[in-house]
C-alpha positions as CSV (number, residue, x, y, z in Angstrom):
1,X,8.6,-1.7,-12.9
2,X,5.1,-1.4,-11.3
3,X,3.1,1.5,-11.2
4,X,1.5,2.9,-7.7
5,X,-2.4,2.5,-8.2
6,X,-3.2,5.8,-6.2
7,X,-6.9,6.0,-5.6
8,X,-9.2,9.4,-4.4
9,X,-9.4,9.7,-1.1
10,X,-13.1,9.7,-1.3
11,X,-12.8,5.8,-2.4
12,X,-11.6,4.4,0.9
13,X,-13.5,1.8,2.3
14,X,-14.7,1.4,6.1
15,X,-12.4,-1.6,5.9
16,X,-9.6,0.1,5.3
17,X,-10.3,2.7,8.5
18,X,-9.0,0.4,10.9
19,X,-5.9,1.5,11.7
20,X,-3.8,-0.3,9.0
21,X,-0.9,1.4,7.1
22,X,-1.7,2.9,3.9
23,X,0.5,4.8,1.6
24,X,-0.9,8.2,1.4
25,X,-0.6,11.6,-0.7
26,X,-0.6,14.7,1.2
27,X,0.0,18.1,-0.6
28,X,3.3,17.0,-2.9
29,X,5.0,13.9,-1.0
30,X,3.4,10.4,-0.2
31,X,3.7,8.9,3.9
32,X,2.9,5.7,4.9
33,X,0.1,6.8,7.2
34,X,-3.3,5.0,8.7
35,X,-6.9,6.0,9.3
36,X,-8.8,5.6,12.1
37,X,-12.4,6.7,12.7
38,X,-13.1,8.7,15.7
39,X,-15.6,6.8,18.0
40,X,-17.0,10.1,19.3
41,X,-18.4,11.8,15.9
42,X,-17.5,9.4,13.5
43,X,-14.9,11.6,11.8
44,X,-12.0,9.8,10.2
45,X,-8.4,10.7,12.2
46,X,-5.2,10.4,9.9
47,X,-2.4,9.8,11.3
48,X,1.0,8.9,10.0
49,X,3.7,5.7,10.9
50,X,5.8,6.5,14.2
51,X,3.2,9.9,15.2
52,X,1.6,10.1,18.5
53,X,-0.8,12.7,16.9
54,X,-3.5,13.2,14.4
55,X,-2.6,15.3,10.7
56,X,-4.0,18.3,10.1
57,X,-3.6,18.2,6.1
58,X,-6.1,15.4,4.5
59,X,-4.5,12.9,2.4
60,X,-6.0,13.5,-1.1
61,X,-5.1,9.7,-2.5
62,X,-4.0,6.6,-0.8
63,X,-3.0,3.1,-2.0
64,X,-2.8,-0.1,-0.4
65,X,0.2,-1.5,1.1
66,X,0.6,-5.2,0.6
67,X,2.5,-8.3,0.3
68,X,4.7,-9.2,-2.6
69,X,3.1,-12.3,-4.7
């Protein structure tokens, strides 16, 4: 069975701030979860699936979601 390639937080690209879901790490548990960058200051807005409101807690990792091969 596969392993999850969890990455730092700090290695997320600007392409992957556009709103797409990502599987993220936040204190103990993973969400599936997206990023958006605020327009205003530039500040990156987490937010996860099915939530009409931005996190408070920062994810510390993430890792792509994708397709199966």
């Amino acid at each position: 069975m596969g392993r999850i390639d969890w990455l730092p937080i700090e290695e997320l690209t600007d392409e992957l701030k556009d709103g797409r879901n990502l599987l993220i790490w936040i204190l103990e548990d993973f969400y599936i979860g997206s990023a958006n960058v605020d327009p205003d200051d530039s500040s990156i807005r987490w937010w996860l699936d099915g939530e009409s409101e931005p996190i408070s807690d920062q994810p510390t990792h993430f890792a792509e979601l994708n397709r199966p091969d």
